[in-house]
C-alpha positions as CSV (number, residue, x, y, z in Angstrom):
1,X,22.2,28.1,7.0
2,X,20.0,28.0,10.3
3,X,17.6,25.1,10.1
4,X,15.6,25.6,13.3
5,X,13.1,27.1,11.6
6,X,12.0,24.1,9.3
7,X,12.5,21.8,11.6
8,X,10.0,23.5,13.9
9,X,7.6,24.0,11.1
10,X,7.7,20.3,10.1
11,X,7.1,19.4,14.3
12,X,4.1,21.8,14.0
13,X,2.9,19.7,11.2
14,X,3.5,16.6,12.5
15,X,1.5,17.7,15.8
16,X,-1.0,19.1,13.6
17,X,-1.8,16.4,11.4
18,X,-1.3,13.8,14.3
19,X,-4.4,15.5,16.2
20,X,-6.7,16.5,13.4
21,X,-6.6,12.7,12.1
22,X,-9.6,10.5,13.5
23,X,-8.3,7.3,15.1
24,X,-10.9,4.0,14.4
25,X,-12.8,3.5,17.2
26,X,-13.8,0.8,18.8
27,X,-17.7,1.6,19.1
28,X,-21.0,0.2,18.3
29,X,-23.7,2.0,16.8
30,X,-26.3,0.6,19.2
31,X,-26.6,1.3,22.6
32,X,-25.8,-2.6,23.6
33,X,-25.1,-3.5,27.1
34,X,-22.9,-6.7,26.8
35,X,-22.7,-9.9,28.6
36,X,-19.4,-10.7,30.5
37,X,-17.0,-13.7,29.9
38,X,-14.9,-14.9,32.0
39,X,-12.6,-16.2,29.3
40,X,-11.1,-14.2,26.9
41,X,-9.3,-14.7,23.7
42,X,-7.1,-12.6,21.3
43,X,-8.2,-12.8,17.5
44,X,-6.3,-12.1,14.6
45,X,-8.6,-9.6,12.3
46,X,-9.1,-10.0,8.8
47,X,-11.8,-8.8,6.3
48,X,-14.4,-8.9,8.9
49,X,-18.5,-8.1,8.9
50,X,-19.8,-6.2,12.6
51,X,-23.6,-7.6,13.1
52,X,-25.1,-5.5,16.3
53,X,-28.3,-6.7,18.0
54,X,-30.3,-5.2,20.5
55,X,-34.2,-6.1,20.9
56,X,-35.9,-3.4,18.4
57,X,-33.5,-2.6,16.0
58,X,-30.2,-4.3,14.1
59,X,-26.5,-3.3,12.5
60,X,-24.7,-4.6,10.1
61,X,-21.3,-2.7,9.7
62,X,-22.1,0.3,11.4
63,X,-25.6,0.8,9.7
64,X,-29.3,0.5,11.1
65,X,-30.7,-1.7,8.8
66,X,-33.9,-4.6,8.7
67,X,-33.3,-7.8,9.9
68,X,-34.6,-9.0,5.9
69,X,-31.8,-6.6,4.4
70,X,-29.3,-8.2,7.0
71,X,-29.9,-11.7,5.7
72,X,-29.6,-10.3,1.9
73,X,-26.3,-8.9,3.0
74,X,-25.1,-11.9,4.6
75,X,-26.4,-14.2,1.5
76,X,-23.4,-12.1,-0.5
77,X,-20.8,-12.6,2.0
78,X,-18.0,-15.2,1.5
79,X,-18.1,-18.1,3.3
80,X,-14.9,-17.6,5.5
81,X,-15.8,-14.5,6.1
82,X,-15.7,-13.5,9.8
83,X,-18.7,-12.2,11.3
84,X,-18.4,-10.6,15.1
85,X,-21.6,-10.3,16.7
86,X,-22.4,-8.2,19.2
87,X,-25.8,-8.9,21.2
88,X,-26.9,-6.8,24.2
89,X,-27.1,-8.8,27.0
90,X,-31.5,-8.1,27.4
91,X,-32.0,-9.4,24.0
92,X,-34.8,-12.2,23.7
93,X,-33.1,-15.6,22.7
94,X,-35.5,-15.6,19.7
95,X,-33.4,-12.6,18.1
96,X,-30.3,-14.5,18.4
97,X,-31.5,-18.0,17.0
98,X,-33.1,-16.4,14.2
99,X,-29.4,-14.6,13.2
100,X,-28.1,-18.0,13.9
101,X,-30.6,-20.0,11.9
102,X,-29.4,-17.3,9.3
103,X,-26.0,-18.0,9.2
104,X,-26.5,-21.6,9.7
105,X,-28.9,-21.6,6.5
106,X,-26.0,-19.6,4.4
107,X,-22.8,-21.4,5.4
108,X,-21.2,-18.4,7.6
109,X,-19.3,-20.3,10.0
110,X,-16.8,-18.1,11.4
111,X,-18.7,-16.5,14.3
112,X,-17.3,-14.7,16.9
113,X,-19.4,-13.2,20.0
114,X,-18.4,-10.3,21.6
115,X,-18.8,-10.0,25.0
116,X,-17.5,-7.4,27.9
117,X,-14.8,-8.7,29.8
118,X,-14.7,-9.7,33.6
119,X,-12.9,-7.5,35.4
């Protein structure tokens, strides 16, 4: 019994199912220039919440949303939860210590900033 023919089948598959699959991306949903760092540092992901900021408008996990409904969602959140920030690099200061007064006010800690990295 010839197997060729199943085994090509199950290649064709394979290459079929490898290319129709979407691969996570890492992209933000606003259009955020960030700052650069001239350090950098590998972090081991858990459970983690994606806040975006730019000067007009704010995401929280991929999602336009009001900077009232942001706090709501946050005030739900446990407190080791980690929350990546992501703030474009034209953003008033204001923006930024409001978030911060936010998380400050609600115990979230575990803040990391993303920025673009020096190259």
């Amino acid at each position: 019994m010839d197997l060729t023919p199943l085994i090509d089948v199950v290649f064709l598959l394979l290459i079929f199912f490898i290319v129709a699959s979407e691969f996570k991306k890492n992209e933000t949903i606003l259009n955020l220039t960030l700052p650069n760092s001239t350090s950098t540092q590998k972090v081991v992901k858990k459970k983690e919440i994606m806040i975006e900021i730019s000067d007009n408008e704010v995401a929280y996990n991929g999602e336009k949303i009001s900077f009232s409904l942001l706090k709501d969602n946050l005030s739900k959140m446990k407190k080791d939860t980690p929350i990546n920030v992501k703030i474009d690099k034209e953003v008033k200061y204001k923006r930024v210590i409001e978030l911060l007064d936010i998380l400050n006010k609600l115990n979230l800690n575990n803040l990391l900033l993303i920025t673009k990295e020096n190259k």
